[in-house]
N, C-alpha and C positions, 0 to 999 in steps of 0.2 A: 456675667463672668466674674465681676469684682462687685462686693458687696461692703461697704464701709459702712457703718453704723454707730453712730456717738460717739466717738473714737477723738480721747487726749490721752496728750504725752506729755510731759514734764520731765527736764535733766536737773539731776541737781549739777550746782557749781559751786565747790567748796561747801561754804554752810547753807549757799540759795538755794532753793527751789524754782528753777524758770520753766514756767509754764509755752509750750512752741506749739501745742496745738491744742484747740478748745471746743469741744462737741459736734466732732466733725462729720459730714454723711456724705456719702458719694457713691453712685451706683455706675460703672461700665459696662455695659452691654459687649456681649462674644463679637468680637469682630471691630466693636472702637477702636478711634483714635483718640484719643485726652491727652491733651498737653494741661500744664497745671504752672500757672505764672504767679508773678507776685517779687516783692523787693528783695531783697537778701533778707536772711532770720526772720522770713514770713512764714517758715513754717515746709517750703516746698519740697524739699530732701527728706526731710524727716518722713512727711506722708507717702513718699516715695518708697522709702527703705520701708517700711512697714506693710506696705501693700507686697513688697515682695519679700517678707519673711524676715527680714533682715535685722529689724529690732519688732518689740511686743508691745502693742497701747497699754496705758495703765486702765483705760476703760476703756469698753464699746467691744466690738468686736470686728471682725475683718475676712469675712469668707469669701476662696478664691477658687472659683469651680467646684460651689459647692462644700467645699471644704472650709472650715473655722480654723483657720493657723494660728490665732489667736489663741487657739487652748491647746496647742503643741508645742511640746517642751523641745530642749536645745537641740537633740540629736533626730528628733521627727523631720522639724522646721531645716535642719540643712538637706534629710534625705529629701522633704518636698521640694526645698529652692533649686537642687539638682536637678530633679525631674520636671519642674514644675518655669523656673524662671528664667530667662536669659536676659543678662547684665549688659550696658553697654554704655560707658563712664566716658566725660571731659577728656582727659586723658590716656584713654585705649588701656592701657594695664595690660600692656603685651610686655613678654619677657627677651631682653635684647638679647638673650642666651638661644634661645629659640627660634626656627623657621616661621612663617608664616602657617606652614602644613602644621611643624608640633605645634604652634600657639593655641591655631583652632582645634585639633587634635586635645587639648590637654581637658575638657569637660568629660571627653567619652574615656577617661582612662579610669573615671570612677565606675564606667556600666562594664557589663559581663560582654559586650561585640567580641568579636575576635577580630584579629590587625587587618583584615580584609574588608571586613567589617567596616571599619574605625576609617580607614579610606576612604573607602565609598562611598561615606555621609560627607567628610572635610572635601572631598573634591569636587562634592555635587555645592556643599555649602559656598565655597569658591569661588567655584563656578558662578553662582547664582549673585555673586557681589562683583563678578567683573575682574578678577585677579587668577585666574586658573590658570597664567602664565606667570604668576609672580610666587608660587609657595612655596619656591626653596630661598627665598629672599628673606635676610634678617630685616627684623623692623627699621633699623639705620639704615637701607637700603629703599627703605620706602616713604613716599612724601605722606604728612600728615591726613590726608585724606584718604590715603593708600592705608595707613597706621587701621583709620577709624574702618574703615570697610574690614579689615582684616577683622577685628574687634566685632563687629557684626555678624560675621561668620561664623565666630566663636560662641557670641549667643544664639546661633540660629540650630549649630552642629545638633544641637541634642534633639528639639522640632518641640522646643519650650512652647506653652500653654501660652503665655504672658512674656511681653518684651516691656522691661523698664529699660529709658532711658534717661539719663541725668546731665544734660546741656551736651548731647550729641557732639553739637555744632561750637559750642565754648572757644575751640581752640583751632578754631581750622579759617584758613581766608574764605572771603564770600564765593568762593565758585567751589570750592570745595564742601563747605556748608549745604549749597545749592545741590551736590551731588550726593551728598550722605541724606539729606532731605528726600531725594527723588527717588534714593533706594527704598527709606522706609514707606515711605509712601506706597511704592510697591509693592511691598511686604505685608503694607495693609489690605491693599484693592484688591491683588491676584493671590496670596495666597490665606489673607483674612484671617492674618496675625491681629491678635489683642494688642495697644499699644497703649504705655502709661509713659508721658515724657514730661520731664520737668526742664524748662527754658526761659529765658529771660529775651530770645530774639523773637521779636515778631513775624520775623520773614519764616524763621521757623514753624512758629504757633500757625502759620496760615493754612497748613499742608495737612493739621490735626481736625477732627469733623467734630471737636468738642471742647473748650479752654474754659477751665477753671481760675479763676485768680484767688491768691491765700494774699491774707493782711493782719501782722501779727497773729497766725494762727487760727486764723478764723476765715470762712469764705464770704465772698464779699458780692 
């Protein structure tokens, strides 16, 4: 499913050059789970966000079902991340202005569905995280682990290729953690979502069937 091949990144900072990732290889098979650990500026974000379109290696290459995102330019790379990726951040990135329905709702308002449409995928996605009593509820209305499932559905509405996730579990107490963990997990077993997650809890990493560690940008 994911193909990474010699792949570094370097930012500049001011007049530096920091080098975050150094001839990097990773293969995911359809259907994994990877989580990818390591210290803080080891590098684990970065290879996150490139696996899913997000930024471009300076070398190597990066194909993802088949596909080299690596050689697509800016307006390819969002049509594919559209189609292709479902996000799911520390922080949820829900909008407090929005229900639960429009939050998850707001990825298909890029596709051609019709509003009948656009329902029937948010309330099966919903559904399937345990909240299909909760989507008229603003995010303030709901507890952090409620926030993150919402946020799950949101990556799940469009029936993305690939789920990145970037410290799930970051911000939630341990039994909330415990239950955003057992959904993906789910997600993986029954219905054999690809899953790329980047984490620093172990309890998390347990649930993943493949842990990578990065150390200063390099695997270790």
């Amino acid at each position: 499913m994911i193909e990474v091949r010699n792949v570094s990144k370097s930012y500049h900072r001011d007049s530096l050059l920091v080098p975050v990732l150094n001839d990097i290889s990773i293969t995911v098979p359809e259907g994994e789970f990877m989580a990818l650990m390591g210290p803080s500026g080891s590098g684990k974000t970065t290879l996150l966000n490139l696996i899913a379109g997000i930024d471009k290696p300076d070398k190597g290459s990066i194909k993802v079902n088949g596909t080299d995102i690596s050689t697509l330019n800016e307006s390819g790379l969002a049509k594919w991340r559209a189609n292709n990726v479902g996000f799911i951040f520390q922080f949820y990135n829900l909008l407090p202005v929005l229900t639960a329905f429009e939050n998850v709702e707001l990825p298909l308002l890029l596709t051609n569905l019709s509003k009948k449409q656009r329902r029937e995928h948010v309330e099966a996605s919903l559904k399937l995280v345990g909240l299909a009593d909760r989507m008229k509820h603003y995010p303030k209305q709901l507890s952090g682990g409620q926030e993150q499932r919402v946020a799950i559905a949101r990556a799940l509405v469009t029936d993305p290729t690939v789920l990145v996730a970037d410290e799930p579990t970051g911000d939630l107490d341990r039994v909330s953690a415990s239950e955003v963990m057992t959904l993906l997990d789910r997600l993986n077993k029954e219905f054999k979502k690809t899953i790329v997650m980047v984490t620093h809890d172990p309890r998390a990493a347990e649930k993943a069937h493949q842990v990578k560690h990065l150390d200063k940008g390099e695997l270790t």
